[in-house]
N, C-alpha and C positions, 0 to 999 in steps of 0.2 A: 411745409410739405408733409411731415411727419404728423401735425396736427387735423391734415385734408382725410389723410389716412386711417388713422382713426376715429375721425369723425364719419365716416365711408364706413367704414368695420364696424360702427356700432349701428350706422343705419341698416348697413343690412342684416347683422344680428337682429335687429326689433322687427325685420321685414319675416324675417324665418320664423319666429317666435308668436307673429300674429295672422301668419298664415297658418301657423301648425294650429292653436287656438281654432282658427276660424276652419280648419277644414275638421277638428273635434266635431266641435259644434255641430259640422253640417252632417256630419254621421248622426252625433244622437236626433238629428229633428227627421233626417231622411229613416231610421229603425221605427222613432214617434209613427211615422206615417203608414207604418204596415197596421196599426190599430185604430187609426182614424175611423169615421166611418164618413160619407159612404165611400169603399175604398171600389177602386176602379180596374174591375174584373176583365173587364173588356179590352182596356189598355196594357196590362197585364200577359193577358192570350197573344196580342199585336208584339210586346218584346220579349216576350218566349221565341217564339215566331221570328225576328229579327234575328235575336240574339243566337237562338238554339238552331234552328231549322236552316236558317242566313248562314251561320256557319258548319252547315255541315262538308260541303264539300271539300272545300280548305282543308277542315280537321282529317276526311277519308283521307284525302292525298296525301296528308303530312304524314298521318301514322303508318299509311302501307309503307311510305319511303321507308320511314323512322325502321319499322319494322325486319322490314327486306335487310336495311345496310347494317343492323344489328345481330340477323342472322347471317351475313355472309362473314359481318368480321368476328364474331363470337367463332363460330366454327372454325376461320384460320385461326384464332388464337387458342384455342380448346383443342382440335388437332395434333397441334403439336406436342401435346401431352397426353395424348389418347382418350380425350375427355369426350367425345362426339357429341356425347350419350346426357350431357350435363346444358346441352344447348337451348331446349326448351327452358328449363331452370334460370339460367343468365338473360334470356329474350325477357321472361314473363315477369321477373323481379325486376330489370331497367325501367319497363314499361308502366310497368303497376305503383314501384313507389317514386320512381322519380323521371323520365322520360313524358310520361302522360299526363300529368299533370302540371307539371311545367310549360313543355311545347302547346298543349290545350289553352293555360293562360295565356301565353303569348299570342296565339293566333286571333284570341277574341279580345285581347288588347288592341290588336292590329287591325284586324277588319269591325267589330260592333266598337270595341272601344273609343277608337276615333270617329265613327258616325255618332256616335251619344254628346260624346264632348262639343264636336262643330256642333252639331243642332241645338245644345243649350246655350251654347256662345250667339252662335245666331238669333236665338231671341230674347237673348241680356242685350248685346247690343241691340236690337230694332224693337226693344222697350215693351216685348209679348209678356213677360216673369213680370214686368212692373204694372202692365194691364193687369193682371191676375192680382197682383196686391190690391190694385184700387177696385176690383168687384170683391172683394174679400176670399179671394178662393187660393188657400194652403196650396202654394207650387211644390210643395214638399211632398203633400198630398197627391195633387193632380201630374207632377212631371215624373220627382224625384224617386219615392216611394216604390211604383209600378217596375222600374227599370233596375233598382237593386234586387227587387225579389225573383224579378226575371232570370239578374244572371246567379243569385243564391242558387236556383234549382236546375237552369241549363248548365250552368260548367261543371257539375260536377256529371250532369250525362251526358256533355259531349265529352269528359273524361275517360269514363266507361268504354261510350265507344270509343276512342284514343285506341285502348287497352286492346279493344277486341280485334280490331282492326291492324292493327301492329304485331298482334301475336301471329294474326291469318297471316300476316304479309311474313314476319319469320319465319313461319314455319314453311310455306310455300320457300323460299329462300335455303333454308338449311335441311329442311327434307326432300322437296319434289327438285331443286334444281343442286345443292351438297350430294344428296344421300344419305341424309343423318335417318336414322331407324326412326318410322314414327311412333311407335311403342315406347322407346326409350325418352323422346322428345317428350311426350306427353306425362310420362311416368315421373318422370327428374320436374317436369313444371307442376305437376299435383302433388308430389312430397316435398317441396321448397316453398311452394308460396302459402304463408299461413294467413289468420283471417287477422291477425296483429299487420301484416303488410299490406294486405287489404286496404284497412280500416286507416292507415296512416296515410296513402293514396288519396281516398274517400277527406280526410281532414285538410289535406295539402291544398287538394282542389277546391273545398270551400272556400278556406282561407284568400286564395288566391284569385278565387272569385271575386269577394268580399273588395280584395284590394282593389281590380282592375277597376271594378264600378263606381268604388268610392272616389279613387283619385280622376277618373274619366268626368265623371259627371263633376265634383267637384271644382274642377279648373275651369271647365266648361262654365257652371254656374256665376261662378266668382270671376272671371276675365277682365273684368272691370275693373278689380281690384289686386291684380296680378302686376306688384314692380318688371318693369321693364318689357309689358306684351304689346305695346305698342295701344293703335285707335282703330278702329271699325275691323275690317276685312284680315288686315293683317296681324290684329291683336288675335281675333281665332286661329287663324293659320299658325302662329307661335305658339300658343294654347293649346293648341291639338298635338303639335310635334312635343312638346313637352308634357304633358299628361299621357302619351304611351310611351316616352322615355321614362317617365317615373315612376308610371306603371308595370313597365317591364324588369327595370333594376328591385322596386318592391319584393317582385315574383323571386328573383334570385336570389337577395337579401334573405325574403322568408324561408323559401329552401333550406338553404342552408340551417337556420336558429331550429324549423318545426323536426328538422332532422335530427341534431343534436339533440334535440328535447326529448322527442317520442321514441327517437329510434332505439 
């Protein structure tokens, strides 16, 4: 019994350890592919398009919520110590360093991330990725490649707007429907946010980017060789649920270390 067990614990030790290896890998060949030539401009526009545009409505909705319930509870807790005036301030700083770029990851884990994943699943198993081997054509190049630089340059602008969108909805929140002075809101968020909080925002979101696409496409690609995702249909359906689980826990994992780091 005790011998099943550790022969279990070390399989899956080597299971963890040749996945980590092979999802390395599939980073540097997927970065390889931004210099390849001839790189594919067109497919590129198409998951911009997907990724950024696909997600925007999601990201409005989330950040006006975000935004609004940040300015009503900021202002009962700021009131009570006569703070009104420090509202702007508390909205703009949740928003900016850690609120918007986090909820922005998570949304396009959620919605583009799991379409990227199913569809590369979908053509590892129905054998499209191994067509592409036997014409010789780089799927790193032609799949892989286009869709990481996609979400490189949309999450960190559907971040932005996060940001801006959140702040409209706070303030609409803590001044048109509190009463908080808008002069003071504005004032207290222009002397508090510096371009160090900015620019730590702006890092979060890439990072975060980086991740979602890596681990989405990644599992996707490799399904095949996923201990325990099962065969056909139902090995992507596992694949999928688990690549924005790991992509999601990523997101907050990194949080946390790039905070401690930079902050």
């Amino acid at each position: 019994m005790q011998d099943n067990f550790i022969i279990r614990l070390g399989a899956t030790g080597l299971s963890v350890l040749q996945d980590l290896g092979r999802m390395g890998v599939f980073l540097l060949l997927a970065l390889r592919g931004f210099f390849r030539t001839p790189f594919r401009f067109g497919e590129l526009i198409k998951q911009m398009h997907f990724i950024g545009a696909g997600s925007f409505v999601v990201i409005f909705f989330t950040a006006a919520s975000t935004g609004m319930v940040l300015g009503l509870q900021g202002y009962y807790s700021l009131h009570k110590f006569g703070a009104d005036g420090m509202l702007g301030s508390a909205v703009a700083l949740t928003l900016i360093m850690e609120m918007g770029p986090v909820l922005t990851a998570l949304m396009v884990a959620g919605r583009a991330g799991s379409a990227i994943c199913a569809e590369l699943g979908i053509m590892r198993i129905s054998e499209q990725i191994d067509a592409l081997d036997c014409m010789a054509i780089d799927p790193f190049r032609y799949l892989i490649s286009p869709k990481f630089l996609a979400a490189l340059i949309t999450v960190p602008l559907l971040t932005v707007l996060f940001d801006v969108v959140g702040i409209a909805g706070g303030y609409i929140a803590g001044v048109k429907l509190m009463g908080v002075n808008s002069g003071s809101f504005f004032e207290g968020m222009r002397s508090s946010v510096t371009n160090h909080d900015i620019r730590l925002g702006v890092i979060k979101s890439f990072v975060f980017g980086l991740l979602v696409i890596w681990i989405c496409t990644g599992r996707g690609y490799y399904v095949h060789l996923i201990r325990g995702a099962g065969f056909g249909a139902e090995s992507v359906s596992r694949v999928t649920t688990q690549a924005v689980v790991l992509s999601s826990i990523s997101v907050l994992v990194f949080d946390y270390l790039l905070t401690a780091v930079l902050l």
